[in-house]
N, CA, C and O atoms as CSV, one atom per row, in Angstrom:
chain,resi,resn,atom,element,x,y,z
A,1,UNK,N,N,-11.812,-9.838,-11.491
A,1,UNK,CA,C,-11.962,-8.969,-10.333
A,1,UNK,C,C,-12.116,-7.530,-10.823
A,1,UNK,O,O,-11.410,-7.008,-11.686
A,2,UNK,N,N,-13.147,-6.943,-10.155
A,2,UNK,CA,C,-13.612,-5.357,-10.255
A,2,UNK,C,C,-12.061,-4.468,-9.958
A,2,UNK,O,O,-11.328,-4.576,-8.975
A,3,UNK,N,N,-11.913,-3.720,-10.989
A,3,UNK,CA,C,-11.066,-2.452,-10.350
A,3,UNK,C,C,-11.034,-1.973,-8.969
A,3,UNK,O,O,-10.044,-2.071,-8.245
A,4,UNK,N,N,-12.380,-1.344,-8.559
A,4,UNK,CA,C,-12.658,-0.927,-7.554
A,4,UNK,C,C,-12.446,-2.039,-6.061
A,4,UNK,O,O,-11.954,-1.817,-4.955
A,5,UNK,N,N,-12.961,-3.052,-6.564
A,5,UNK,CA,C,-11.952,-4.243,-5.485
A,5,UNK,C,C,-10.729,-4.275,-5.139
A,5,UNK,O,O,-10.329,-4.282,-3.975
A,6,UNK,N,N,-10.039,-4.297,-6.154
A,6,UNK,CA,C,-8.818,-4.083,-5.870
A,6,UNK,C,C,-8.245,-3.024,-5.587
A,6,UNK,O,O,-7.111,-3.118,-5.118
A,7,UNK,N,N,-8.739,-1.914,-5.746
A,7,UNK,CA,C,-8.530,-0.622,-4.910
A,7,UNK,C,C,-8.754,-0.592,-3.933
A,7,UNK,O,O,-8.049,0.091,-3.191
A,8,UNK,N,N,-9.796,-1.281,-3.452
A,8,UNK,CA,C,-9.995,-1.278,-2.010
A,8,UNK,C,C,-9.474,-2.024,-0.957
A,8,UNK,O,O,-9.219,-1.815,0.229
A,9,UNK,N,N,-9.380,-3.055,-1.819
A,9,UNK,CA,C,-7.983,-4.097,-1.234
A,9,UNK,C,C,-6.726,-3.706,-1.000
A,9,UNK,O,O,-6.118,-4.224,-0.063
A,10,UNK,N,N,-6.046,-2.613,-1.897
A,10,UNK,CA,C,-5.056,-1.455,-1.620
A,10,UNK,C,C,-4.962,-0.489,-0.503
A,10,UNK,O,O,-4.000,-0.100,0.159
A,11,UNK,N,N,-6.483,-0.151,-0.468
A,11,UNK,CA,C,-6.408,1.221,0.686
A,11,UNK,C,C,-6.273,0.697,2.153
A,11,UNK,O,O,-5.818,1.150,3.203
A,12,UNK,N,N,-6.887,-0.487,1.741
A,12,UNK,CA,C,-7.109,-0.956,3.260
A,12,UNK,C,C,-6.016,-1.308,3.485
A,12,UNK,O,O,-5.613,-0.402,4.215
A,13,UNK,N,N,-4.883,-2.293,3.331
A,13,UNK,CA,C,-3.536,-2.556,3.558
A,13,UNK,C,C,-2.803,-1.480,3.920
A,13,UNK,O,O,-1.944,-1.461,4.801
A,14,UNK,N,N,-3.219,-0.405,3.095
A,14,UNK,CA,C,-2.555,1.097,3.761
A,14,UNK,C,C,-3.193,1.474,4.688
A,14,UNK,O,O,-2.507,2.194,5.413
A,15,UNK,N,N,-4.184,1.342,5.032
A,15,UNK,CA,C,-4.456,1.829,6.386
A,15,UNK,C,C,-4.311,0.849,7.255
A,15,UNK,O,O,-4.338,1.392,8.359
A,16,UNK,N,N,-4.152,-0.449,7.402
A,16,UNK,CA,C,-3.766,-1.608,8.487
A,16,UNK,C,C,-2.317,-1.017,8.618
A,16,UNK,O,O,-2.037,-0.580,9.734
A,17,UNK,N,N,-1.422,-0.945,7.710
A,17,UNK,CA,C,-0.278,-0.942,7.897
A,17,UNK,C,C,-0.105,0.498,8.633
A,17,UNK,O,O,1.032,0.642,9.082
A,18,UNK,N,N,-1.058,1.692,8.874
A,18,UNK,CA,C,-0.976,2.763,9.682
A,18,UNK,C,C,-1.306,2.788,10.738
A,18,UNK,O,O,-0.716,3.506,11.545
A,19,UNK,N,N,-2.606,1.834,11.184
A,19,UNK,CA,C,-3.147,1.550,12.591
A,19,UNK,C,C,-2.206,0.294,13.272
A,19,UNK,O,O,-2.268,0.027,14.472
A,20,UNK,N,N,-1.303,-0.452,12.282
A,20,UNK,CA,C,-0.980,-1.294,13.437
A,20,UNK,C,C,0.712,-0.315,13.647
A,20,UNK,O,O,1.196,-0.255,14.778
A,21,UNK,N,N,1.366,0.301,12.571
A,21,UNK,CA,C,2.377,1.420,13.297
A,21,UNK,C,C,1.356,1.850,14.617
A,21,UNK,O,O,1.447,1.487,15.790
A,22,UNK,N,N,0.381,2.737,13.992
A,22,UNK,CA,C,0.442,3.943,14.881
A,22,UNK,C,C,0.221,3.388,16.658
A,22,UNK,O,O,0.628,4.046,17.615
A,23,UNK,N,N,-0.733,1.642,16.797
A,23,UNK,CA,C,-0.707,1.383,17.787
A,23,UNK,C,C,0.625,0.986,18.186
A,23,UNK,O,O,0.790,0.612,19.347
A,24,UNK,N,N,1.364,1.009,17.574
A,24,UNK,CA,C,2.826,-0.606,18.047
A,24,UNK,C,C,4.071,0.609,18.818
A,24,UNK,O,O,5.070,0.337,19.483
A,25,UNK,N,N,3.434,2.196,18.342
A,25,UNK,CA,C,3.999,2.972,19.127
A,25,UNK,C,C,3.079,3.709,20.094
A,25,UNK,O,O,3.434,4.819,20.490
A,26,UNK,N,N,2.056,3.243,20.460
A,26,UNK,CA,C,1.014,3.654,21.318
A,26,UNK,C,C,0.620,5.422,20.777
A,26,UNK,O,O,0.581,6.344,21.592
A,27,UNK,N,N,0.442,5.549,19.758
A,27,UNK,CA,C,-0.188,6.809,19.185
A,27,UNK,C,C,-1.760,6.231,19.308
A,27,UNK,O,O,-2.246,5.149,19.639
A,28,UNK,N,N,-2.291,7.504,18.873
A,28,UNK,CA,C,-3.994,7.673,19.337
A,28,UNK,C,C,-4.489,7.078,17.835
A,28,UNK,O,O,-4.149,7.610,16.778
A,29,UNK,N,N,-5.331,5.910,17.920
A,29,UNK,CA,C,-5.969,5.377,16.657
A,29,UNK,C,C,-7.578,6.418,16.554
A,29,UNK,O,O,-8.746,6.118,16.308
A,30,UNK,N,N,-7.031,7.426,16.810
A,30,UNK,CA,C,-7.932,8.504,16.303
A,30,UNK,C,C,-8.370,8.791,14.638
A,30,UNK,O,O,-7.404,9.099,13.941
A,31,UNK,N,N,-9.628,8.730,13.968
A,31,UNK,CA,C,-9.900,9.015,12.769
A,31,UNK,C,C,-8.697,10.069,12.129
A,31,UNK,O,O,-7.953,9.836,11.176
A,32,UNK,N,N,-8.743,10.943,12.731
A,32,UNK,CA,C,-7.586,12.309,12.555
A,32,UNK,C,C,-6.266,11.676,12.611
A,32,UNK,O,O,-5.713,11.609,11.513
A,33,UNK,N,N,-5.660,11.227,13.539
A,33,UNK,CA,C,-4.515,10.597,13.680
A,33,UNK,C,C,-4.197,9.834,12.781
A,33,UNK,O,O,-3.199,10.061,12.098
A,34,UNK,N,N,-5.055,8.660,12.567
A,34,UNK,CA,C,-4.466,7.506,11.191
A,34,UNK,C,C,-4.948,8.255,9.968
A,34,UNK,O,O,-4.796,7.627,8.920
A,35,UNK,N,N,-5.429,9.311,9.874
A,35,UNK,CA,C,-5.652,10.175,8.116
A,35,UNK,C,C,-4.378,10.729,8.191
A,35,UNK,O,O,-3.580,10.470,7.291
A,36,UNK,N,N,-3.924,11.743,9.496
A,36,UNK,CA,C,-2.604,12.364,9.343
A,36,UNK,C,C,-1.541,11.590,8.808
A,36,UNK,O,O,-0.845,12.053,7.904
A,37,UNK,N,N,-1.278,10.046,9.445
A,37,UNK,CA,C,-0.562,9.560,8.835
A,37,UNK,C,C,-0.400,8.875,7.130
A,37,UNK,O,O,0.494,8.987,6.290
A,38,UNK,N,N,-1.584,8.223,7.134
A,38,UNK,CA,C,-2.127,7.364,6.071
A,38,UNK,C,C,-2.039,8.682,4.826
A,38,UNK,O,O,-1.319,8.244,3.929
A,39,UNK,N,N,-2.295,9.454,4.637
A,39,UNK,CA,C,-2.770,10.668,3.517
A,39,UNK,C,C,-1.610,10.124,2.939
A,39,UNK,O,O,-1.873,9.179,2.195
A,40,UNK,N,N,-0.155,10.458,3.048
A,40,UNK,CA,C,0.938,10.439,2.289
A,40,UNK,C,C,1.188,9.122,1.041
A,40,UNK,O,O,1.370,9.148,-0.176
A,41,UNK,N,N,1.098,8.144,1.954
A,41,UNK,CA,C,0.890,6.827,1.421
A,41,UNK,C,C,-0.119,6.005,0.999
A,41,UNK,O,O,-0.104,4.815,0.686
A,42,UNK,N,N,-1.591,7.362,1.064
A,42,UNK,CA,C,-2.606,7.065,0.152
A,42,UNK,C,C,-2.523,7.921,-1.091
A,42,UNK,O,O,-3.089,7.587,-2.131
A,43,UNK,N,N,-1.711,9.185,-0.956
A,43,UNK,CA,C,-1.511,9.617,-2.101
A,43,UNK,C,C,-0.827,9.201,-3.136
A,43,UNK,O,O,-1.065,9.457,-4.316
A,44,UNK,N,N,0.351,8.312,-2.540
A,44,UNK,CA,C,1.574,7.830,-3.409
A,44,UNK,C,C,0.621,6.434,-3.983
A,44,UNK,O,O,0.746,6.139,-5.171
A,45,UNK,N,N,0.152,6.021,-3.545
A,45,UNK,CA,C,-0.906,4.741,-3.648
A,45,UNK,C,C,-2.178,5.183,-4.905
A,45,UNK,O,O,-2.639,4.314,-5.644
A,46,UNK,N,N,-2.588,6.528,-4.979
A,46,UNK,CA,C,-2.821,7.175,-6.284
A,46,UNK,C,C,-2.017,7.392,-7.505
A,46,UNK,O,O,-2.208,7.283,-8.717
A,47,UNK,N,N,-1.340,7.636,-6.965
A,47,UNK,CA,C,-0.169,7.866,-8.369
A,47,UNK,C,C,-0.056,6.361,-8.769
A,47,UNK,O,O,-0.374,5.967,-9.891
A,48,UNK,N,N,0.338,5.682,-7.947
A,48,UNK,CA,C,1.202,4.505,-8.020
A,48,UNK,C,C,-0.137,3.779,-9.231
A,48,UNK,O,O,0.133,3.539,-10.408
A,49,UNK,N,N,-1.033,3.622,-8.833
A,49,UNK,CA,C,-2.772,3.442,-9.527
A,49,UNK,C,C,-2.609,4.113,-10.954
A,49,UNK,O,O,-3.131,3.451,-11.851
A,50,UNK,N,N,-1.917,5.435,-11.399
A,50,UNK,CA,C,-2.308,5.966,-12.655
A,50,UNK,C,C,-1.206,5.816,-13.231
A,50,UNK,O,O,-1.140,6.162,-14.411
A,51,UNK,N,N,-0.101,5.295,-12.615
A,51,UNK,CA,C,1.374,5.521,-13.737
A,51,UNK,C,C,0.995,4.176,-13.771
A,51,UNK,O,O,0.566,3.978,-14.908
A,52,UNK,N,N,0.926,3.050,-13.046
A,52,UNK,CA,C,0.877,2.001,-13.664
A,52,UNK,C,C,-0.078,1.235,-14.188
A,52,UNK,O,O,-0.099,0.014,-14.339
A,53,UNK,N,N,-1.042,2.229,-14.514
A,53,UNK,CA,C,-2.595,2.241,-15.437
A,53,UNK,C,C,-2.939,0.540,-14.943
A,53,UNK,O,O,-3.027,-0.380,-15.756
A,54,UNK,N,N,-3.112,0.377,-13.356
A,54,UNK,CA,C,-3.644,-0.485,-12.820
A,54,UNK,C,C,-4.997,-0.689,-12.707
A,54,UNK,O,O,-5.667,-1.373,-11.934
A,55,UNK,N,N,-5.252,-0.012,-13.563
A,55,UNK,CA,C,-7.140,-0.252,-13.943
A,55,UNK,C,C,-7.444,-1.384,-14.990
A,55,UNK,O,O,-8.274,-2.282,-14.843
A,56,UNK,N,N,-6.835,-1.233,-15.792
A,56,UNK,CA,C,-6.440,-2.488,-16.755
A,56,UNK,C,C,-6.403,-4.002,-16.216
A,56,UNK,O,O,-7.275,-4.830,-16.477
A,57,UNK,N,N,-5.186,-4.261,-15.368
A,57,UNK,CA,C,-5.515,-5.561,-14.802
A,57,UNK,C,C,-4.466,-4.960,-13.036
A,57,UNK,O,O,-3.298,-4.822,-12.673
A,58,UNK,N,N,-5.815,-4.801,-12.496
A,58,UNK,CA,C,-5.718,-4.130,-11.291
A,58,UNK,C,C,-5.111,-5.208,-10.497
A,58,UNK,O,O,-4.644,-4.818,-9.428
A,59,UNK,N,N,-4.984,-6.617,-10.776
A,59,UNK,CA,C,-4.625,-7.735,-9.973
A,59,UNK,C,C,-3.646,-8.493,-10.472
A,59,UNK,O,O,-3.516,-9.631,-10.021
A,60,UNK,N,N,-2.673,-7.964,-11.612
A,60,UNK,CA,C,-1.504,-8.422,-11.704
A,60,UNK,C,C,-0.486,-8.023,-10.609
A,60,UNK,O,O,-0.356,-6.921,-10.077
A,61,UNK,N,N,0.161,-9.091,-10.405
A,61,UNK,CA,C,1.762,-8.702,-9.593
A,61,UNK,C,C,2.518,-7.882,-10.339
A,61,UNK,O,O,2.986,-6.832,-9.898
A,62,UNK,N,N,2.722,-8.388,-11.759
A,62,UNK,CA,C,3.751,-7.353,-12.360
A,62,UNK,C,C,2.961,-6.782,-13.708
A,62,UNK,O,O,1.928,-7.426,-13.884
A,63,UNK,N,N,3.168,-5.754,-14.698
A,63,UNK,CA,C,3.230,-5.227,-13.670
A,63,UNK,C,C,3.030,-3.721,-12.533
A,63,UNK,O,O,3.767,-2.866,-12.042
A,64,UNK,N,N,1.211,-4.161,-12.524
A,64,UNK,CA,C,0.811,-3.131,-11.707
A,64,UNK,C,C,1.283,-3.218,-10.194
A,64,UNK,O,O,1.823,-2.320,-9.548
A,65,UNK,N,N,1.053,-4.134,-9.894
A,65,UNK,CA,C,1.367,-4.525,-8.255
A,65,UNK,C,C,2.857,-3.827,-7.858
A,65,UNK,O,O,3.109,-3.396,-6.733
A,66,UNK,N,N,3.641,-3.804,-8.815
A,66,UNK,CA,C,5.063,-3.873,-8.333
A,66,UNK,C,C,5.390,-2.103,-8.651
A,66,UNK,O,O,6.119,-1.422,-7.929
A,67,UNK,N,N,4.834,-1.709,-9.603
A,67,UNK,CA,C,4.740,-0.416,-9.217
A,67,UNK,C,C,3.450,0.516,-8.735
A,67,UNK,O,O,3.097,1.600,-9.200
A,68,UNK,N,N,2.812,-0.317,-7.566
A,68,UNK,CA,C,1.565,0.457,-6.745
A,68,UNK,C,C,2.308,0.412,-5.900
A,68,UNK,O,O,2.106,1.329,-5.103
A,69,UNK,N,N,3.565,-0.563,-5.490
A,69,UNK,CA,C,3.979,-0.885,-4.084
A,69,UNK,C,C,5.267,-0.018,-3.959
A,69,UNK,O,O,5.893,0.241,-2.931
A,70,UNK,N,N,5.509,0.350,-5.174
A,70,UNK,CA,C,7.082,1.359,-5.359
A,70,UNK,C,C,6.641,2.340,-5.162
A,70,UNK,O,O,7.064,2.912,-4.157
A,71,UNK,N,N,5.527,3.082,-6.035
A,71,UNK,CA,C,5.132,4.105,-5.771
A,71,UNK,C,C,5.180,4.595,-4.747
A,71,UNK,O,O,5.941,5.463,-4.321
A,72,UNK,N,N,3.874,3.749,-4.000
A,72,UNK,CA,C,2.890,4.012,-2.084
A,72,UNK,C,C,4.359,4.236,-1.674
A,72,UNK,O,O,4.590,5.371,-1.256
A,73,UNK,N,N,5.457,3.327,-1.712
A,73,UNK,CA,C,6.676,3.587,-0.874
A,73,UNK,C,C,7.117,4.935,-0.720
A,73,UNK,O,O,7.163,5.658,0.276
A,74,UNK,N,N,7.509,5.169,-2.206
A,74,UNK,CA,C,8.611,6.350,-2.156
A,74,UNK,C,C,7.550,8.017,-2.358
A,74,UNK,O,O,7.611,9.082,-1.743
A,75,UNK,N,N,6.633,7.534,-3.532
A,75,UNK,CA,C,5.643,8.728,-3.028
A,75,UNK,C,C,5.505,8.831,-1.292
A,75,UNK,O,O,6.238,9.677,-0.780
A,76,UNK,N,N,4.823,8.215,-0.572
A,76,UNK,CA,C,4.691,8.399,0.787
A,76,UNK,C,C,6.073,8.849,1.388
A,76,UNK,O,O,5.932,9.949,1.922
A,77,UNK,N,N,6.914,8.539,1.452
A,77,UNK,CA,C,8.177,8.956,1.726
A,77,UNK,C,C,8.624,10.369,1.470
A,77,UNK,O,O,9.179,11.179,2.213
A,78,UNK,N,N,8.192,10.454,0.088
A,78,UNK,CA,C,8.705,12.029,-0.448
A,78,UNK,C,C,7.451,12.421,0.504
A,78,UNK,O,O,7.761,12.221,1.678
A,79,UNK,N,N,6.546,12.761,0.406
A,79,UNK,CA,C,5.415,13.422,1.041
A,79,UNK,C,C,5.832,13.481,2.771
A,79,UNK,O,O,6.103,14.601,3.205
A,80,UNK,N,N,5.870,12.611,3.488
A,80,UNK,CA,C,5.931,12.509,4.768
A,80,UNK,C,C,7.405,13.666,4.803
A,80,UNK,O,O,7.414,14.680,5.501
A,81,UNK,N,N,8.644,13.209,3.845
A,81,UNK,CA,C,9.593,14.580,4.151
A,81,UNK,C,C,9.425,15.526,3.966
A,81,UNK,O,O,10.201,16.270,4.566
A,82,UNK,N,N,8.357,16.241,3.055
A,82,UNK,CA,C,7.878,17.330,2.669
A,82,UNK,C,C,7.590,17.860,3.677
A,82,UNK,O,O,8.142,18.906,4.017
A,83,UNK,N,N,6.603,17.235,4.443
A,83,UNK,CA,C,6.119,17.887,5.549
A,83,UNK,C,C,6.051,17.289,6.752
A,83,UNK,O,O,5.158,16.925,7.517
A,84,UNK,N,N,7.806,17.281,6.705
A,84,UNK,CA,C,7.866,17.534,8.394
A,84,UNK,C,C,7.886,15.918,9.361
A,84,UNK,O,O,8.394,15.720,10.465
A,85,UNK,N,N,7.177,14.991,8.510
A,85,UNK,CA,C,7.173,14.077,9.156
A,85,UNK,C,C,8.604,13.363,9.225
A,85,UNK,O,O,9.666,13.871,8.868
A,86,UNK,N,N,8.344,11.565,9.971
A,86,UNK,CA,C,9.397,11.048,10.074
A,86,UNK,C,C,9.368,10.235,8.806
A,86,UNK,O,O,8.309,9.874,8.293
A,87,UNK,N,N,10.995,9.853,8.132
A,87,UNK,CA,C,11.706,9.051,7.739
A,87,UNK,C,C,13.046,8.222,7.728
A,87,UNK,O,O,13.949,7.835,6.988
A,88,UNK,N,N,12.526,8.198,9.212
A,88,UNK,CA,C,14.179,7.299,9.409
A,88,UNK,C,C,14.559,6.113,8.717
A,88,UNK,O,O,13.517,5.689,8.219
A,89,UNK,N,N,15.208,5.591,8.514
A,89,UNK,CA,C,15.966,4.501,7.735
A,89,UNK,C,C,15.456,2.825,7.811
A,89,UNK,O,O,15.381,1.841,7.076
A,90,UNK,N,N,15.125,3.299,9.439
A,90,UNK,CA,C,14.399,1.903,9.683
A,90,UNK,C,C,12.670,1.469,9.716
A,90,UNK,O,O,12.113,0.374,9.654
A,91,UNK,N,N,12.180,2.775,9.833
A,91,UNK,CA,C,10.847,3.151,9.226
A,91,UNK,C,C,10.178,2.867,7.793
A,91,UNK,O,O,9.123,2.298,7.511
A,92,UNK,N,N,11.435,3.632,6.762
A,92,UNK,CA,C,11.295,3.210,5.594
A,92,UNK,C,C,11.475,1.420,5.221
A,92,UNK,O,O,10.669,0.834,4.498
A,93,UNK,N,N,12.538,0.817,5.793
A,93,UNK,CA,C,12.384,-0.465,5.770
A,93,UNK,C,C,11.263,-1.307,6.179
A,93,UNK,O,O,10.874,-2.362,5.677
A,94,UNK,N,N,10.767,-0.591,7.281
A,94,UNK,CA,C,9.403,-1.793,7.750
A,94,UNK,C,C,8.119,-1.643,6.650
A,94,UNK,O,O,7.271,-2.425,6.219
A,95,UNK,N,N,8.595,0.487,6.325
A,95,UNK,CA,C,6.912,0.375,5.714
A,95,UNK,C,C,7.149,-0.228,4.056
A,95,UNK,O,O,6.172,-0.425,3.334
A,96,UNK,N,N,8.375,-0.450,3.642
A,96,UNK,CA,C,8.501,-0.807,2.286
A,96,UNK,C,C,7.968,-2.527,2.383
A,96,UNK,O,O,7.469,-3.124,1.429
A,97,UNK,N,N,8.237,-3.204,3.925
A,97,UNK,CA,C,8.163,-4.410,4.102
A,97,UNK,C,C,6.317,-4.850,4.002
A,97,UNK,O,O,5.510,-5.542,3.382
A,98,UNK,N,N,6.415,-4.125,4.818
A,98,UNK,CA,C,4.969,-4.361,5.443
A,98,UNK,C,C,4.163,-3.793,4.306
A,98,UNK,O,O,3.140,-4.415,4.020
A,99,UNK,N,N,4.490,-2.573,3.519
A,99,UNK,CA,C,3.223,-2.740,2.126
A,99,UNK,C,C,3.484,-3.921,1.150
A,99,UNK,O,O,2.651,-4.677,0.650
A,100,UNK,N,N,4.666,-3.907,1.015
A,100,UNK,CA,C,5.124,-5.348,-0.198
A,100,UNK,C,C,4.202,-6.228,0.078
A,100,UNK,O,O,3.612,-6.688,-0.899
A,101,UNK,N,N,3.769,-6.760,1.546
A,101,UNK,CA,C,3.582,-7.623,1.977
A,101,UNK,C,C,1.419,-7.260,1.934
A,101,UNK,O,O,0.389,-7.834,1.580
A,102,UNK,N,N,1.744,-6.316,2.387
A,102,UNK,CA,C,-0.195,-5.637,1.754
A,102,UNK,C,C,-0.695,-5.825,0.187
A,102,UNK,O,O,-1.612,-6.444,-0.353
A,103,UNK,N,N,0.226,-5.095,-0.200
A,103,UNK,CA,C,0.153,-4.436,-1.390
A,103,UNK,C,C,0.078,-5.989,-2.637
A,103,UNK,O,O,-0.899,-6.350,-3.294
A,104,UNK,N,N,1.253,-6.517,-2.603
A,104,UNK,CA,C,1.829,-7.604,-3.573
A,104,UNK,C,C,1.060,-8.995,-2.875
A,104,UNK,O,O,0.862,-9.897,-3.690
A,105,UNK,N,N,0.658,-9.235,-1.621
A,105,UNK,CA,C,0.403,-10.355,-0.770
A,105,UNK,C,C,-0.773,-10.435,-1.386
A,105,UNK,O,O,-0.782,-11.247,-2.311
A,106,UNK,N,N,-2.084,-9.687,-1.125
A,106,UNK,CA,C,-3.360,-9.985,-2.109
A,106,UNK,C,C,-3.374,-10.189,-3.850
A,106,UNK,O,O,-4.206,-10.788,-4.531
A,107,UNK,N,N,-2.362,-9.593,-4.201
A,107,UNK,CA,C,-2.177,-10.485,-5.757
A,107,UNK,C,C,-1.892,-11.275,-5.759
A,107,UNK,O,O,-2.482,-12.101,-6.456
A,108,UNK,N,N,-0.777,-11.653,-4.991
A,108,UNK,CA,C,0.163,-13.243,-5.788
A,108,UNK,C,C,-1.402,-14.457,-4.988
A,108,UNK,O,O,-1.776,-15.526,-5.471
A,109,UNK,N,N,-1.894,-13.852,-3.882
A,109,UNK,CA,C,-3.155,-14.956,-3.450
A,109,UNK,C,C,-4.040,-15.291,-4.563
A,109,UNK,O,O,-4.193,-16.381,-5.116
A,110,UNK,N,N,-4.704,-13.945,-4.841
A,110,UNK,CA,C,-5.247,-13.866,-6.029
A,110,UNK,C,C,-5.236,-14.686,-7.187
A,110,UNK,O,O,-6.142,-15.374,-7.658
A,111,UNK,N,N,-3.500,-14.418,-7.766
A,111,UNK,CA,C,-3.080,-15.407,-8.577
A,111,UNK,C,C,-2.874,-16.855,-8.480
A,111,UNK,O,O,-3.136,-17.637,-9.393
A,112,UNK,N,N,-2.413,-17.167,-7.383
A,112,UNK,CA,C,-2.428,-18.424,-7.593
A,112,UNK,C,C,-3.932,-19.418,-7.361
A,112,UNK,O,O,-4.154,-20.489,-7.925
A,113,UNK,N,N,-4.822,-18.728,-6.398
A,113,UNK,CA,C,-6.343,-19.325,-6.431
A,113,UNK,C,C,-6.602,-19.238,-8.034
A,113,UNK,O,O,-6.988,-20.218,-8.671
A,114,UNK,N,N,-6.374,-18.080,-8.575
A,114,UNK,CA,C,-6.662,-18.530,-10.317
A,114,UNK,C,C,-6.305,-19.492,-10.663
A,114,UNK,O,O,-7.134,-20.020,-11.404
A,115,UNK,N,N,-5.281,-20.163,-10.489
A,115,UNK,CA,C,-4.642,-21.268,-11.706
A,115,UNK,C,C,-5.643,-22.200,-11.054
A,115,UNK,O,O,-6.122,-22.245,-9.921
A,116,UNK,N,N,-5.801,-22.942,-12.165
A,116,UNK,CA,C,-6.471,-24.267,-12.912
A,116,UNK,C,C,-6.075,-25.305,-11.356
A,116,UNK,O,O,-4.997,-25.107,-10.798
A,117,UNK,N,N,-6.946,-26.242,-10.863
A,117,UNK,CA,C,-6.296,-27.279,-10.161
A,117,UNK,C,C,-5.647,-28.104,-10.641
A,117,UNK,O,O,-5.876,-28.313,-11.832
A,118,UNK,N,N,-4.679,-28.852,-10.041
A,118,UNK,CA,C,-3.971,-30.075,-10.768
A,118,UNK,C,C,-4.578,-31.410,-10.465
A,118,UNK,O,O,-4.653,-31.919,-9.346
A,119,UNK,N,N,-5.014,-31.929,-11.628
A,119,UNK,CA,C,-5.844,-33.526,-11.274
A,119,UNK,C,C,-4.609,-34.609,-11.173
A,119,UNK,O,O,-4.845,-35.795,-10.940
């Protein structure tokens, strides 16, 4: 699998996981609106990409996957407190849930369609 696949397979999970928040609290799925939110946890989702030199094997679980998904977390987190946004306690739990589940869910698929069938 292409790098760039799997980056894109990344961004998009971050942005599902912003449009289905931002609808599930009836916010405006405005272009502007889901960037305002999404930026933080696309930035941390950059970092998360260069510390764990996930260019290499962009589709391992561990272990790029496990720190793209730590990163996006807590980068986005620090960022959203920086400025102003929310981080309540139970926020951070869904979005740590719900990227694990973006983020790590298209690898381990990934991986296991790789293995060999069993005859």
């Amino acid at each position: 699998m292409r790098a760039w696949v799997a980056g894109l397979l990344d961004v998009v999970g971050v942005v599902v996981f912003v449009a289905v928040g931002r609808a599930s609290h009836e916010e405006s799925g405005t272009l502007t609106g889901v960037a305002s939110t999404a930026w933080p946890f696309l930035a941390g989702l950059a970092v998360g990409w260069a510390v764990g030199r996930a260019r290499r094997r962009p589709w391992a679980l561990f272990p790029a996957g496990v720190v793209i998904w730590a990163t996006t977390v807590a980068g986005g987190m620090a960022l959203r407190a920086a400025t102003g946004q929310g981080t309540a306690p139970a926020f951070v739990i869904v979005a740590a849930s719900f990227l694990a589940l973006a983020l790590l869910g298209w690898r381990l698929v990934a991986r296991l369609a790789a293995r060999p069938a069993a005859t």
